[in-house]
Legacy VTK file of the C-alpha trace (Angstrom):
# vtk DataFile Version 3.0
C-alpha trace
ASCII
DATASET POLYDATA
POINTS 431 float
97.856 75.131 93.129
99.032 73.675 96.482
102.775 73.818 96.596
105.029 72.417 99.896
108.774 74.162 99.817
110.985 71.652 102.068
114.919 72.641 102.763
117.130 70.721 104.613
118.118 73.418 107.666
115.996 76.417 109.328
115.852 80.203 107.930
118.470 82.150 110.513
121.679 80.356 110.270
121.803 79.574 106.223
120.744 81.146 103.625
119.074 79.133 100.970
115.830 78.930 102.636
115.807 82.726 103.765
116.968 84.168 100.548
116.148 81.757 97.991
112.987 79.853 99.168
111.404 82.354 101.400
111.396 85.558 98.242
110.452 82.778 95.482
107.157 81.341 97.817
105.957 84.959 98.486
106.290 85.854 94.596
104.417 82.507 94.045
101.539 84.179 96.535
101.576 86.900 94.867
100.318 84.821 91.960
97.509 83.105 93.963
99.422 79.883 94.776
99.087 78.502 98.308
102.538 78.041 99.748
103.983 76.570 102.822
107.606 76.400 104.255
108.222 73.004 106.078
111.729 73.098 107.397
113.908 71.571 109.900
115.129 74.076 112.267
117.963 72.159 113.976
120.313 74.661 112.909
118.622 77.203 114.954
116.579 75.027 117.434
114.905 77.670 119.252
112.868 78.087 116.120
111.844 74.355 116.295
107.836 73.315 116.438
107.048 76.724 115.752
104.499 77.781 113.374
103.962 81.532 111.650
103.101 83.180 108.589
105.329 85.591 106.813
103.630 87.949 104.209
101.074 85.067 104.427
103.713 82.538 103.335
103.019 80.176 105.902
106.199 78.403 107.597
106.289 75.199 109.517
109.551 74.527 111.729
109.193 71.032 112.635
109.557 69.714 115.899
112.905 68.182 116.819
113.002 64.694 117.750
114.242 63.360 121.152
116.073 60.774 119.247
119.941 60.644 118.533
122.582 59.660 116.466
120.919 57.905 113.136
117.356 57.338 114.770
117.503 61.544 114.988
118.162 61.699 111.304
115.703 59.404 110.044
112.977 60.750 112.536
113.666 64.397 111.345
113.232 63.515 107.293
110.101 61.455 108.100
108.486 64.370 110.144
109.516 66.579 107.127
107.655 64.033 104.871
104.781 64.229 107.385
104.065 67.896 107.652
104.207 68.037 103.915
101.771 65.559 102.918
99.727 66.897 105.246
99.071 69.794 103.557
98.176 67.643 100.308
100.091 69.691 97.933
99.989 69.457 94.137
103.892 70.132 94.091
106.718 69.546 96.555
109.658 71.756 95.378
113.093 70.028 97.793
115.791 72.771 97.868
119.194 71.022 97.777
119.268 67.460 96.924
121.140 66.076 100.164
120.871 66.065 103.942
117.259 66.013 105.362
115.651 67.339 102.248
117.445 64.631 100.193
116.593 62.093 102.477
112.903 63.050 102.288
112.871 63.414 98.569
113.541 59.219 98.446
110.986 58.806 100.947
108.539 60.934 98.705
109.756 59.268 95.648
109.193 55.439 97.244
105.391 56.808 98.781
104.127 58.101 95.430
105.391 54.716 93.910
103.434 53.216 95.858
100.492 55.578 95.075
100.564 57.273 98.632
100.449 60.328 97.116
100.546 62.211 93.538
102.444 65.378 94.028
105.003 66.547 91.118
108.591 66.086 92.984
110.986 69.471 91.760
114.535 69.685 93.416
115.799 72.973 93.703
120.072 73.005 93.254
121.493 76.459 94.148
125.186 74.805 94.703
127.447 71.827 93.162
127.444 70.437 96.657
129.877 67.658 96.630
132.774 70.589 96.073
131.326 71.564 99.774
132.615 68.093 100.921
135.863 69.145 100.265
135.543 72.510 102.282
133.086 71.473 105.206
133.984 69.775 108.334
131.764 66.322 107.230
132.088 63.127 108.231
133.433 60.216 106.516
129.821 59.164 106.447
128.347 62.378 105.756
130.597 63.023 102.275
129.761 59.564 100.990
125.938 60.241 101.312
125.853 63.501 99.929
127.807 62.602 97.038
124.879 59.649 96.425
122.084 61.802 97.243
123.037 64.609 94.909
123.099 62.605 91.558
120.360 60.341 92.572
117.869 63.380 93.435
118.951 65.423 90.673
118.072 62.034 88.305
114.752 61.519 90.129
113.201 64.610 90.092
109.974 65.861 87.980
112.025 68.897 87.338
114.692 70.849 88.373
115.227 74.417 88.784
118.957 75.698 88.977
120.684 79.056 90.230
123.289 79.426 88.243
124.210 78.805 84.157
126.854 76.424 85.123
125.033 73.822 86.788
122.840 73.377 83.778
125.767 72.171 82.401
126.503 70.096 85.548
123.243 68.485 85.520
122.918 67.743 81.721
126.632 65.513 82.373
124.025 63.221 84.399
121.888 62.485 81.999
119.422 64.716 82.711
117.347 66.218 79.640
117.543 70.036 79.295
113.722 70.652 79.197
113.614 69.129 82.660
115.814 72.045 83.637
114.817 75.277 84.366
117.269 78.655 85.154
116.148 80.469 88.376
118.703 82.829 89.123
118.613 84.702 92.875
117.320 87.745 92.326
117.104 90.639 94.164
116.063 90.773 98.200
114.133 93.406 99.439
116.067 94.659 102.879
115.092 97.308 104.841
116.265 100.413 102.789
117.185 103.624 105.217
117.643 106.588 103.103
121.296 106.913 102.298
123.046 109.955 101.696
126.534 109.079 100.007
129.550 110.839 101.865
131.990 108.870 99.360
133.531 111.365 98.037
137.190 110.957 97.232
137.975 114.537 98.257
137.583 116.734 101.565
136.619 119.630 99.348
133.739 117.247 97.877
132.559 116.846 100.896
132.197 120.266 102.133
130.131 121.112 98.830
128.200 118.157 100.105
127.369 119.380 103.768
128.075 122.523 103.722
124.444 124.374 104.634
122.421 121.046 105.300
122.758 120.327 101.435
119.870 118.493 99.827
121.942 115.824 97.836
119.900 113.504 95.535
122.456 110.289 95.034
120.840 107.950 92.069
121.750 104.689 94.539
118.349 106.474 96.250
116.631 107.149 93.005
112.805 107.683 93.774
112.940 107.834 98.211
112.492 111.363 99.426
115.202 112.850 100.269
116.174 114.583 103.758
118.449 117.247 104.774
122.124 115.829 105.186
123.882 116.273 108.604
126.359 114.745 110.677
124.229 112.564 112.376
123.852 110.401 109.345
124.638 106.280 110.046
127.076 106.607 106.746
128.552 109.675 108.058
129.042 108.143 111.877
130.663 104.922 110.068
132.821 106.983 108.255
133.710 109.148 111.714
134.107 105.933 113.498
136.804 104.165 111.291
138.247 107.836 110.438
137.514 107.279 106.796
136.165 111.157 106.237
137.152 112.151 103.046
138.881 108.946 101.798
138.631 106.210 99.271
137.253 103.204 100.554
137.196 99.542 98.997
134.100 97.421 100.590
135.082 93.722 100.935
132.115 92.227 102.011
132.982 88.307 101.697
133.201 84.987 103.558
136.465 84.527 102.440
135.823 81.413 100.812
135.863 82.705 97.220
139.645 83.531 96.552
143.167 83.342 98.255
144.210 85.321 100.763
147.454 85.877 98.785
145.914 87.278 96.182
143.916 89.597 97.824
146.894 90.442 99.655
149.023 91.199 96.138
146.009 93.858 95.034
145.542 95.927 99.101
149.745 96.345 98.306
149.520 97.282 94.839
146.647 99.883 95.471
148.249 101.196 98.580
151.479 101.814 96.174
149.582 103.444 93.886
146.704 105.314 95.813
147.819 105.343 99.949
144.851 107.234 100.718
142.847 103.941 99.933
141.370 102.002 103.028
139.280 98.358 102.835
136.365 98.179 104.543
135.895 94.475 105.435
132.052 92.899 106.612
131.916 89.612 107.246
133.740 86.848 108.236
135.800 83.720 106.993
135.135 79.803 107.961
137.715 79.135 109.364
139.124 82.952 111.006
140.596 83.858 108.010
140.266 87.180 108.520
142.592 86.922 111.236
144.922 85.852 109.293
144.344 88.238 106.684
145.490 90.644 109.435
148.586 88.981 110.544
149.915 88.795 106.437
148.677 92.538 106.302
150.635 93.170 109.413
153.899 91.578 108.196
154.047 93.507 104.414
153.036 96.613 106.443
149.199 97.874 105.275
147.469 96.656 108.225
146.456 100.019 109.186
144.575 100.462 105.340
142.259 97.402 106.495
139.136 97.836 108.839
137.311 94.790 109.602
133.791 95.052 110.922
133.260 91.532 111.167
129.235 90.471 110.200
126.800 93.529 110.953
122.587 93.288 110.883
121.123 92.995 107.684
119.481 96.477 108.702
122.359 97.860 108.831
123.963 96.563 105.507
122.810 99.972 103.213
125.009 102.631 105.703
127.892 100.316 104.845
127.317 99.967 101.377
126.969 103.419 100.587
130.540 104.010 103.168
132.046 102.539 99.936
133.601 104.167 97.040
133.274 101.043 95.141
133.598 96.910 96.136
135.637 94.593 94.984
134.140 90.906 94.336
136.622 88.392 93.449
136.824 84.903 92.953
139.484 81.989 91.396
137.805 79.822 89.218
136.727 76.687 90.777
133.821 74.347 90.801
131.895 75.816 93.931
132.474 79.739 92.773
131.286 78.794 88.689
128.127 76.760 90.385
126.948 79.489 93.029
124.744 82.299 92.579
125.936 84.637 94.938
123.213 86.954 97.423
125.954 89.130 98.609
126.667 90.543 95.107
123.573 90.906 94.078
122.945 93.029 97.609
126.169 95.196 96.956
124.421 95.789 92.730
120.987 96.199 94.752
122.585 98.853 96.570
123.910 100.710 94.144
127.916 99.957 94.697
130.008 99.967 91.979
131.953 96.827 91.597
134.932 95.074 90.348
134.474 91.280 90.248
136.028 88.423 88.841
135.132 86.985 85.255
133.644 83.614 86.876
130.549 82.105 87.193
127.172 83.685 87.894
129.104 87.234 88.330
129.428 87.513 84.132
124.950 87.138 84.370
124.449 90.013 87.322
127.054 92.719 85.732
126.974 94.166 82.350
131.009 95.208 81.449
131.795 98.402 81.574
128.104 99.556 82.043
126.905 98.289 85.450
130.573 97.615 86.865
133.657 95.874 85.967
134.649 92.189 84.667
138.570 91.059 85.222
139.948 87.695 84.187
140.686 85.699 87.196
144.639 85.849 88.688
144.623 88.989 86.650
145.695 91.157 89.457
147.023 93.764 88.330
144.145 94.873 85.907
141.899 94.514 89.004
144.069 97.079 90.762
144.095 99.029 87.730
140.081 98.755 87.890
139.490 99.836 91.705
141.992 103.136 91.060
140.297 104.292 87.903
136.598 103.802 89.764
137.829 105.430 93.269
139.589 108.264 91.443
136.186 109.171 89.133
133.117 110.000 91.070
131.451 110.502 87.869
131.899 107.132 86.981
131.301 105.697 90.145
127.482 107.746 89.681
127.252 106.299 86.740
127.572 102.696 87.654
125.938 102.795 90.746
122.837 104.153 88.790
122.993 101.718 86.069
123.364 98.274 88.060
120.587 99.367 90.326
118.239 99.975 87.023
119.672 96.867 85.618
119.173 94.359 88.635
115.735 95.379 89.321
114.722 94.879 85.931
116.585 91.118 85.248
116.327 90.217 88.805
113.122 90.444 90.093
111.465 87.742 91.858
108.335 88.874 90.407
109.816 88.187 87.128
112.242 84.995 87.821
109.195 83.132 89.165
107.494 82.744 85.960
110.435 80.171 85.298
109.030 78.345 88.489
105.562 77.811 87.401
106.761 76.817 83.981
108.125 74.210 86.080
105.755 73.315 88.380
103.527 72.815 85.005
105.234 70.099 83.846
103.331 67.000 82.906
LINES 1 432
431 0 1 2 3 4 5 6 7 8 9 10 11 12 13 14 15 16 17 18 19 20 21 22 23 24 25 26 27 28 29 30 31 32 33 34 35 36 37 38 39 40 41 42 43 44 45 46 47 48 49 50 51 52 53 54 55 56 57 58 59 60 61 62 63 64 65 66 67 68 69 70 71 72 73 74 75 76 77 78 79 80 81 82 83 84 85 86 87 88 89 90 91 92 93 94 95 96 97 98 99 100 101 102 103 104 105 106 107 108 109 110 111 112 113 114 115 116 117 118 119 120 121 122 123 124 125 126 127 128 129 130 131 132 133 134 135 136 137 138 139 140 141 142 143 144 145 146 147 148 149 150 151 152 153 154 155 156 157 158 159 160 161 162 163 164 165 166 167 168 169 170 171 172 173 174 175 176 177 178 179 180 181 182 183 184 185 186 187 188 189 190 191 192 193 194 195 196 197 198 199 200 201 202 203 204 205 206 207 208 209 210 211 212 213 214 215 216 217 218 219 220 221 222 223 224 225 226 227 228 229 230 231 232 233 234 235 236 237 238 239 240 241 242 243 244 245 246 247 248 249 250 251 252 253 254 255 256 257 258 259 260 261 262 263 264 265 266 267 268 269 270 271 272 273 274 275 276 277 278 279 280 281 282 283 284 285 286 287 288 289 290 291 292 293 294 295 296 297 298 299 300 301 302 303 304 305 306 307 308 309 310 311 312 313 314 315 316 317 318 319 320 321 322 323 324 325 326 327 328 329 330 331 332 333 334 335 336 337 338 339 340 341 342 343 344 345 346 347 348 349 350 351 352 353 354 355 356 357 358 359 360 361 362 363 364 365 366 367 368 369 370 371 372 373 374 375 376 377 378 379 380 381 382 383 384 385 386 387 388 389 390 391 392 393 394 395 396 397 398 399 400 401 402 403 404 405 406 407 408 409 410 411 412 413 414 415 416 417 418 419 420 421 422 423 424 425 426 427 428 429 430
């Protein structure tokens, strides 16, 4: 089977494509299909007309037209149309029903009416995007189309495959019939995977057991790599060193600050510096709209700004040293449209990992942890149970062993792309 993956932006800047397509098309080639990437790279135009194979995936970045304003837009979604046909594919799975890929999924739609072509038309929905309208800088113009386009593509597609438990839901309210819907949860990515030796030991006495005579220390969030002497020069160790976090508890925050209030996060760094001072946050990432900034500044004025170390967004290479820096991470959300609907890659990267976590009761977060036996489930706005949560994890190393072993057995087993694709061909199979 011939299959043609369109998305509606490049791989570098956004994710969907990168973490969702890219890992579901090479599990698909894995199973003998023949899939290509055609994508729009305007969102990284130095990628644009370029043409490459990744783990024999092949990927197509479209040229950019020389066109602007609307011309631009229709010239880009008919070149997408273009490439795509011309690889006569049996199926033509659209991820995200809106923007470019939306506007070629009509085109599609209107060409196989008209017997231009035959290929099966599956829409891939990973977000409720109209709540983005509400958060994203868009037009006038822009929110009025995408709130069309997602309905009307999600109503006009062969089938439908869907990231997270709650859009089922969201797409049955259209009128959509559930066999037409099919649950493809992000599973796990594959990044590079130094070997990490854990220095997150609450205690300085810990940690000379630890080091002291170039210790060999197997840590489960390693099960199965070889291990190598420990020593100073360690990345975890020199992160550690560098924020002066030797022998402390840390809290990993690793967020885009879109998923909960800065107030409440604020309430919980207070109440655990009350109640453990020696506790520092370790923040990677970075908000929309500099909201770690402000983060800072509220810090500042209640007096913890010195327990928060922000990092800001560091190489995906790089991602494992910090994750093993942390005693345990805390994930939370408030319960709104956009966090029940998304299916979130940065979770399932900390439970890849091996972190132990504390995340809100919402969403996509009750599929990827298992209560009290991968990590920890709070009620949303229930602050003061999550404080109670992070304290009993970064006061147990036992337990944080214990969960970091478990969620990394657990997630590779549920998660798989090797597993989560045979939902994909079921749908690609449909009549």
């Amino acid at each position: 089977m011939n299959i043609v993956m369109i998305g509606p932006f490049g791989l570098k800047v956004k994710s969907t494509m990168r973490e969702r397509a890219l890992p579901m098309a090479k599990a698909l080639l894995k199973k003998g299909y023949a899939v290509t990437l055609v994508i729009p790279s305007w969102d990284n135009p130095e990628d644009a007309g370029k043409h490459w194979l990744d783990e024999n995936v092949e990927i197509v970045s479209i040229p950019l037209p020389k066109k602007k304003g609307i011309l631009f837009h229709i010239t880009l979604a008919s070149w997408l149309v273009h490439y795509a046909l011309e690889k006569e594919p049996d199926v033509i799975h659209l991820f995200k029903p809106k923007a470019y890929s939306g506007l070629a999924h009509v085109t599609l739609y209107m060409l196989r009416k008209l017997d231009r072509h035959q290929a099966k038309l599956i829409v891939d929905e990973d977000d409720w995007e109209q709540a983005w309208n509400e958060i994203n800088d868009y037009s006038f113009a822009e929110k009025k189309l995408f709130a069309w386009q997602e309905p009307w593509g999600l109503c006009h597609a062969d089938r439908i495959t869907v990231a997270s438990k709650e859009l089922i839901g969201m797409v049955e309210e259209l009128g959509v019939q559930s066999h037409k819907i099919h649950y493809v949860p992000n599973g796990i990515r594959h990044m590079e995977k130094p070997y990490v030796e854990n220095p997150v030991l609450i205690w300085e006495i810990e940690m000379r057991k630890m080091v002291s005579n170039g210790h060999i220390y197997r840590h489960p969030r390693t099960k199965g790599v070889t291990p190598v002497s420990y020593n100073q020069s360690n990345p975890t160790i020199q992160i550690r060193k560098k924020y002066n976090l030797m022998g402390k508890p840390v809290v990993l925050l690793y967020t885009r600050f879109v998923e909960f209030t800065l107030t409440d996060l604020l309430t919980v760094i207070i109440a655990l510096n009350q109640r453990l001072p020696t506790a520092h946050w370790l923040i990677v990432g970075e908000g929309f709209f500099g909201e770690e900034k402000e983060l800072a500044k509220m810090a500042d004025r209640h007096g913890v700004a010195d327990k928060l170390i922000f990092t800001g967004w560091v190489p995906q290479k790089d991602l494992p040293y910090y994750f093993a820096t942390a005693n345990v991470a805390f994930y939370p959300y408030v319960d709104t449209l956009i966090n029940r609907t998304k299916c979130s890659v940065k979770l399932l990267d900390l439970l890849t990992a091996g972190v132990p976590v504390v995340a809100s009761q919402v969403g996509q977060n009750i599929e990827y942890i298992v209560h009290g036996k991968t990590g920890v489930l709070i009620p949303p706005h229930d602050l003061d149970v999550m404080t109670e949560a992070l304290i009993t994890i970064l006061t147990n190393f036992d337990l944080q062993l214990k969960f970091g072993e478990a969620t990394v057995e657990y997630v590779n087993k549920m998660f798989n792309w090797d597993k989560l694709v045979a939902e994909v061909e079921a749908a690609y199979a449909c009549d």
